[in-house]
N, C-alpha and C positions, 0 to 999 in steps of 0.2 A: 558852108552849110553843115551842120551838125547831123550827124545820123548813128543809130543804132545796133547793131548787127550779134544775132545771137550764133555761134559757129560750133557745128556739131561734127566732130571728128572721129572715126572709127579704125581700127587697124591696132601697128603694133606701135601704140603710142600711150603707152602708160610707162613706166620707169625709165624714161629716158629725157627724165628734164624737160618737157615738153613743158610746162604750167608755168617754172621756175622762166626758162626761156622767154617763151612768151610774155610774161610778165616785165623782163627786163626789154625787150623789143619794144609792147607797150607804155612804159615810162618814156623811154628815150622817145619814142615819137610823140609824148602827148595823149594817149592813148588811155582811155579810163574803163573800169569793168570789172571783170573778173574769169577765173578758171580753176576749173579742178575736174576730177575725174569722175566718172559719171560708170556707173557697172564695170563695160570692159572699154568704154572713148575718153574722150575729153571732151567737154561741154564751157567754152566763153562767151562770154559777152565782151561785147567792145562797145566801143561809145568816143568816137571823136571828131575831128572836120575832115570831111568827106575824103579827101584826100591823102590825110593819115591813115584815116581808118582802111581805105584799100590797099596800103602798104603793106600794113599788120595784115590783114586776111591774105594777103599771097603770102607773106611768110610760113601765116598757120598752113595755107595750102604747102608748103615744102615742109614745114615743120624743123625739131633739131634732125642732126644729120643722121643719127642712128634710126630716127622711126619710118615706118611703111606704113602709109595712108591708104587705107581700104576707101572712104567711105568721104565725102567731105559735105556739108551742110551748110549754105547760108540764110537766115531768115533774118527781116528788117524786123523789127520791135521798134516801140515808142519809146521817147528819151527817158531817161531817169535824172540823166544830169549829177552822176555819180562825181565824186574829183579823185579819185585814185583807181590804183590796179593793184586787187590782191589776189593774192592765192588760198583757195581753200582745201586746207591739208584732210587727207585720208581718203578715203572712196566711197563714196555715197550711191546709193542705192536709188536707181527712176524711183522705185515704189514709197521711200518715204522723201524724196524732195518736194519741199511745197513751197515757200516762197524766195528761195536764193536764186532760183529761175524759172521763167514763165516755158514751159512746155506745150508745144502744140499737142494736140489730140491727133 
């Protein structure tokens, strides 16, 4: 079964490879979506069979070895049925993302 998972990360988890990482963890498992940095977190999607996809989220829950996880989020979202894992480079700001992820209120 196919499931979707948006994962909201906070702490000291901005320049330590954390996006690049996870990206490579995501390809190897099968794993589709995306990440990038979101103010001061990291903000993914994932999207694979149910069982990969909890592989990757306990990952993102350890994270790479250098970061400290304050904060960790997971919300189910509907499929998209993306077929890759990219990285979106630079740091985006809540107040203007609008469609590269769905944000709860």
């Amino acid at each position: 079964m196919r499931k979707r998972y948006q994962i909201y990360i906070t702490g000291n988890v901005q320049r330590v490879g954390f996006r690049n990482q996870a990206s490579e963890i995501a390809n190897n498992a099968g794993v589709t979506g995306k990440a990038m940095y979101i103010d001061h977190a990291v903000m993914i999607e994932a999207e694979g069979e149910l069982d990969k996809l909890l592989e990757f989220v306990s990952w993102c829950r350890r994270g790479p070895e250098s970061c400290t996880i304050e904060s960790f989020e997971v919300t189910e979202m509907p499929l998209e049925h993306s077929v890759e894992f990219s990285v979106v480079h630079g740091i985006v700001s809540s107040g203007t993302l609008t469609e590269m992820f769905s944000l709860r209120n």
